[in-house]
N, C-alpha and C positions, 0 to 999 in steps of 0.2 A: 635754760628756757630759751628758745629761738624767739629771734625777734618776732614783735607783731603776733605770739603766740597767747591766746588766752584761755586761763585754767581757771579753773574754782577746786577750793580746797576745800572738803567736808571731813574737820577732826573730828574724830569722836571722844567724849568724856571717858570711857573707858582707857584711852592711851594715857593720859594724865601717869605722871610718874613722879616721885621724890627724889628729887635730887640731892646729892653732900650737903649743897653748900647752905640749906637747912627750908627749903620751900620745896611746893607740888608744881608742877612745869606741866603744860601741854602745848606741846608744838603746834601751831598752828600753820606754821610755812618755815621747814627748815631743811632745803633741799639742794644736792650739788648743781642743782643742772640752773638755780637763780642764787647763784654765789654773791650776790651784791649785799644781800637783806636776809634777815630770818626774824621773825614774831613768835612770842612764845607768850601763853599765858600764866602768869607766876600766880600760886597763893602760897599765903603766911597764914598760920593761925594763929590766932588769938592769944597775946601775949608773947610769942614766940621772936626770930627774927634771925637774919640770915647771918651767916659768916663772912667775915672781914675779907674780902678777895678782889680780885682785879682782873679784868682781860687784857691780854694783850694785843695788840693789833686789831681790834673791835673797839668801836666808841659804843655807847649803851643811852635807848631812849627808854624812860619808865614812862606811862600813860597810867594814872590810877584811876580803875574802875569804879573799885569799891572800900572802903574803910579809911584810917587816917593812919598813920607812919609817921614816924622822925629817919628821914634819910640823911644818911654819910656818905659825902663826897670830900674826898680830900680834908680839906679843914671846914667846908660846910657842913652846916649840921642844921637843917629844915624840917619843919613841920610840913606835911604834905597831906592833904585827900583829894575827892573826886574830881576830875577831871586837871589835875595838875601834873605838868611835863617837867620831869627832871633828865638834862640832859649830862653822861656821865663817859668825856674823853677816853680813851684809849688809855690802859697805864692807871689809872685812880684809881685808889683805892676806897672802896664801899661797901657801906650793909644796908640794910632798910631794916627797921624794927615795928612790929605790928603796934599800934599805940589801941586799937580799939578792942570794942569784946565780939568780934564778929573775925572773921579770915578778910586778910586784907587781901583783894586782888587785883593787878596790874597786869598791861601789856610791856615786854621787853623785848624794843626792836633794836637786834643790832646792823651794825655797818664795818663790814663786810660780815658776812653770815656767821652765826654763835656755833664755835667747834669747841669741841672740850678739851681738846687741846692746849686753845688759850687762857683756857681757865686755871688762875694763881688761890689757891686756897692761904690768904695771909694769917686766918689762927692758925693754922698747923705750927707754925715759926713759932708763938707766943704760947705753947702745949708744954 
């Protein structure tokens, strides 16, 4: 993105896609040309919860939308819902588990932008 450039992003629901690591993603801004940031929107359903993993070289913000969660970071282990920011280093290891009966949903912004590259799937090791 050139400086002083401004865009608007219109995703659509349809892109929505499942990911491994056990949630629905829709990118909402995840583009080479604004390599700083990327925003995704995550859902969990109901009971379910994602896989032990970690980024590397990316810190990780959650924003929860909607539902309640017990998120893992490292040794924390919090209760979370609407409108609470859990921020999650570079390297930690994490899951979020849906604690409600509805799909939990959250925004995940990373820094420097989410590649799947960086992404450490840590069940696999524990398979």
């Amino acid at each position: 993105m050139k400086a002083n450039e401004i865009q608007v992003k219109k995703p659509s629901e349809q892109n929505e896609y499942y990911f491994k690591e056990g949630c629905y993603i829709l990118e909402l801004l995840n583009d080479e040309s604004d390599a700083e940031c990327s925003i995704a929107r995550a859902r969990v359903l109901a009971g379910k919860q994602t896989r032990w993993h970690k980024l590397l070289d990316t810190s990780e913000r959650y924003v929860i939308l909607e539902g309640k969660a017990e998120v893992h970071v490292g040794e924390l282990k919090e209760t979370v819902s609407k409108g609470n920011v859990i921020v999650i280093p570079s390297g930690e290891q994490q899951r979020i588990v849906n604690k409600g009966e509805k799909d939990l949903v959250f925004l995940a912004i990373c820094t420097p932008r989410f590649k799947a590259t960086n992404y450490v799937d840590l069940d696999a090791h524990l398979e």
